[in-house]
Kinemage of the C-alpha trace (Angstrom):
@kinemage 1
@onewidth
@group {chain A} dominant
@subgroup {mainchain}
@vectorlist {calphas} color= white
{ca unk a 1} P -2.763 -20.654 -24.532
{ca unk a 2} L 0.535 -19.472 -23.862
{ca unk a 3} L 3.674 -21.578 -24.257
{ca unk a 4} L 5.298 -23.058 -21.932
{ca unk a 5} L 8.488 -20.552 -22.915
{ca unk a 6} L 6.604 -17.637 -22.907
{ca unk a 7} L 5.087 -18.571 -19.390
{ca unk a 8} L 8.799 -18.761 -17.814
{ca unk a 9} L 10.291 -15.439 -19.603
{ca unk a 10} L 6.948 -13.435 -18.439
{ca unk a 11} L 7.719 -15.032 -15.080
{ca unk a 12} L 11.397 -14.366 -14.921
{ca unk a 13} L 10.895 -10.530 -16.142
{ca unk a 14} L 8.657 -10.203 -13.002
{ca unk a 15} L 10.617 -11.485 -10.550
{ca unk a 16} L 13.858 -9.576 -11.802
{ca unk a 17} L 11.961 -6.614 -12.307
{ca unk a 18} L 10.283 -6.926 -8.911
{ca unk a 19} L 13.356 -7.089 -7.028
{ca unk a 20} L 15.225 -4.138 -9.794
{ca unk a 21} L 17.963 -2.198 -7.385
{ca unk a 22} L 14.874 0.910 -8.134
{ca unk a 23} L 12.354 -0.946 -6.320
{ca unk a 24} L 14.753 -1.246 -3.707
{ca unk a 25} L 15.893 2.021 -3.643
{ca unk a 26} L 12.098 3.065 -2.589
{ca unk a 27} L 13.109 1.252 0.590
{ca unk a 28} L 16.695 1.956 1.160
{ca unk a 29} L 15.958 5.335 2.319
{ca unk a 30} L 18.877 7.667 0.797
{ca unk a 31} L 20.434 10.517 2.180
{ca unk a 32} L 19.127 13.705 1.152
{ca unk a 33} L 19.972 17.312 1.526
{ca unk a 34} L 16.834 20.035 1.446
{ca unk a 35} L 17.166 21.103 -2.141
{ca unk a 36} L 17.274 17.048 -3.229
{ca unk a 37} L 13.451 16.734 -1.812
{ca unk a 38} L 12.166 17.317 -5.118
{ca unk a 39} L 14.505 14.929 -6.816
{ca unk a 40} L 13.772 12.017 -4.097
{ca unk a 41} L 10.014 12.815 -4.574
{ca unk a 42} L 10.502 12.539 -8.489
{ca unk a 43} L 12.454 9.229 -8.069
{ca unk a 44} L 9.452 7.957 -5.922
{ca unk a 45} L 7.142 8.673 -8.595
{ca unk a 46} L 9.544 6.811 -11.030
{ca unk a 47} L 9.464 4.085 -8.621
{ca unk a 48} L 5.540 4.181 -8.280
{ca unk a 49} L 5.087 3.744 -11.735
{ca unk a 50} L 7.196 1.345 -12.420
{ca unk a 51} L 5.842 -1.097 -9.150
{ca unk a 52} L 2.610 -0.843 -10.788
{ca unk a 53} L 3.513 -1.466 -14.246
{ca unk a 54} L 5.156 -4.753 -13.149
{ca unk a 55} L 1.884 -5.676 -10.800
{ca unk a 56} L 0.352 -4.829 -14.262
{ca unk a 57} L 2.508 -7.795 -15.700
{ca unk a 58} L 1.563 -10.428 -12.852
{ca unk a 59} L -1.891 -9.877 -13.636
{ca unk a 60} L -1.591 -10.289 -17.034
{ca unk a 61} L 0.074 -13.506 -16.220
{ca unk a 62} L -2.795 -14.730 -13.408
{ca unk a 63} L -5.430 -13.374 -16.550
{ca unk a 64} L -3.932 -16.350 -18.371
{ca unk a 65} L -3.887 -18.769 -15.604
{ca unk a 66} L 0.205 -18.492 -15.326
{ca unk a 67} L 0.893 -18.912 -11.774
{ca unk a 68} L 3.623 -15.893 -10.604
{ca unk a 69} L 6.828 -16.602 -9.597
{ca unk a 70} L 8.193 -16.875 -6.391
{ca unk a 71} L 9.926 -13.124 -5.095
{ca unk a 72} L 12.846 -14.168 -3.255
{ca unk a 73} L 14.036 -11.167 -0.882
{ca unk a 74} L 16.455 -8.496 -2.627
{ca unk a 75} L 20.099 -9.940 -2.940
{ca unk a 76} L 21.599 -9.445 0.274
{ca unk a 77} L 24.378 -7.299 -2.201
{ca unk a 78} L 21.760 -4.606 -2.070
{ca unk a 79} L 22.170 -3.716 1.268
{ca unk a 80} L 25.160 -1.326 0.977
{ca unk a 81} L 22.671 0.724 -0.507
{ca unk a 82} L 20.672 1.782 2.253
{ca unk a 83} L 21.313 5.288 3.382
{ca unk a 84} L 23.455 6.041 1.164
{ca unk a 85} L 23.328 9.506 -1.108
{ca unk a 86} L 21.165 10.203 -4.016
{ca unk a 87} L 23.791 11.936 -5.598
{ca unk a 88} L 25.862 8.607 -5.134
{ca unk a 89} L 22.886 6.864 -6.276
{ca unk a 90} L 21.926 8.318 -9.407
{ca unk a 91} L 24.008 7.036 -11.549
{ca unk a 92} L 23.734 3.452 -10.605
{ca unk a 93} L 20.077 3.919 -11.174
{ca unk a 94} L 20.525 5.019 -14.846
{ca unk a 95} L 23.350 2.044 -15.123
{ca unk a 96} L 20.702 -0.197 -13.880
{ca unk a 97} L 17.480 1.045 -15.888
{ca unk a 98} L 19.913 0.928 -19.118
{ca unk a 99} L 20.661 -3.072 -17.987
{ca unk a 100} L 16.614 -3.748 -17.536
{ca unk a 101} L 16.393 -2.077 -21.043
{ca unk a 102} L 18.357 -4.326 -22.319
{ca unk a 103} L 17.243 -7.285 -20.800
{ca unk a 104} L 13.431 -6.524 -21.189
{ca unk a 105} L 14.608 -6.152 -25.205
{ca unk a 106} L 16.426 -9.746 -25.178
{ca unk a 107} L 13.642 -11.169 -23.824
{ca unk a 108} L 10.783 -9.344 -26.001
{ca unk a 109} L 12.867 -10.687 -29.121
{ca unk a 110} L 12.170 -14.570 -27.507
{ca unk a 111} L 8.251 -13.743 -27.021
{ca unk a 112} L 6.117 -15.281 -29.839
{ca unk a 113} L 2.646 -14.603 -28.174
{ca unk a 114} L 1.380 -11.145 -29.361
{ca unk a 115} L -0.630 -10.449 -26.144
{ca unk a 116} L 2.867 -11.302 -23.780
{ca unk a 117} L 4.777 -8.624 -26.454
{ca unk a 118} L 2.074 -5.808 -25.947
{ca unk a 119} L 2.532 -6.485 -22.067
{ca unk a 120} L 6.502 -6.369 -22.323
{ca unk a 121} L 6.369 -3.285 -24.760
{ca unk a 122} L 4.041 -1.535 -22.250
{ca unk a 123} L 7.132 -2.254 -19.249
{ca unk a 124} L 9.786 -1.127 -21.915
{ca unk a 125} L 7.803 2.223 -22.795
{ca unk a 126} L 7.931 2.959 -19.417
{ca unk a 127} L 11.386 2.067 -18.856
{ca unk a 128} L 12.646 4.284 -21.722
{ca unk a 129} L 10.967 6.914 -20.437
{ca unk a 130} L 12.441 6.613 -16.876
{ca unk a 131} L 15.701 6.216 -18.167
{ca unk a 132} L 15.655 9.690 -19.347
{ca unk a 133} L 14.024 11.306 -16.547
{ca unk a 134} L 16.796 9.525 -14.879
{ca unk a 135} L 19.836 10.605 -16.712
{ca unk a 136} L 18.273 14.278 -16.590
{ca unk a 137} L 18.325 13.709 -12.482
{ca unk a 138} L 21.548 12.712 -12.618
{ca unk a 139} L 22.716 14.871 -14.850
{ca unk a 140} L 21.502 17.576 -12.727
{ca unk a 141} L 23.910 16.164 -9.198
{ca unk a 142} L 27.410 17.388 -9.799
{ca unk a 143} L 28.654 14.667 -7.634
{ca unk a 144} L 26.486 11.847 -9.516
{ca unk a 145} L 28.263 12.849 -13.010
{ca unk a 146} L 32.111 12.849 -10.868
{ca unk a 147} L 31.207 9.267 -10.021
């Protein structure tokens, strides 16, 4: 049985997680020149992975009989992201991963079941590794590392 802590940070990591400025991203549709394909199909992959890794975590938490959270809709802030460039974007993706990071870490330090840390470590492997991949994409737009 999982306490009653536990049960609201696992919840509260999936619904920030679920609606992350990268899972919104996947809808916001940025602009892209020809040679950026690759890098938008890259991010989407990114994306991908990390949509399922956080499905991954709500099943966990149905597993153990913890109902999930409510998803509100994406803050309304989000929407000056749509159609916007990926060069632009870039670099508020890294900012962003690097904030999940951190919070994922705060909130695997307050987790005493062993079972909820294995599921948070498995979403913070995965993070770490997108945040690289990440900062290489960026890294690789001349206009993302001007911004």
């Amino acid at each position: 049985m999982i306490d009653l802590h536990t049960q609201q940070l696992l919840q509260d990591i999936l619904r920030r997680e679920s609606r992350s400025i990268l899972a919104y991203v996947a809808e916001a549709y940025p602009w892209t020149t020809s040679t950026e394909e690759k890098t938008w199909a890259e991010l989407q992959r990114l994306i991908a992975a990390e949509r399922e890794a956080v499905a991954s975590l709500g099943r966990f938490l149905v597993r153990r009989r913890i109902p999930p959270p409510y998803l509100p809709p994406y803050p309304a802030h989000f929407t000056t992201l749509n159609f916007l460039a990926l060069d632009f974007l870039l670099p508020r993706l890294v900012e962003q991963e690097r904030r999940s990071i951190a919070d994922l870490e705060r909130d695997r330090a307050a987790l005493k079941d062993p079972a909820a840390q294995a599921e948070v470590d498995k979403l913070l492997a995965l993070k770490r590794q997108h945040l690289a991949r990440l900062e290489e994409l960026a890294a690789a737009h001349p206009q993302a590392r001007a911004s």
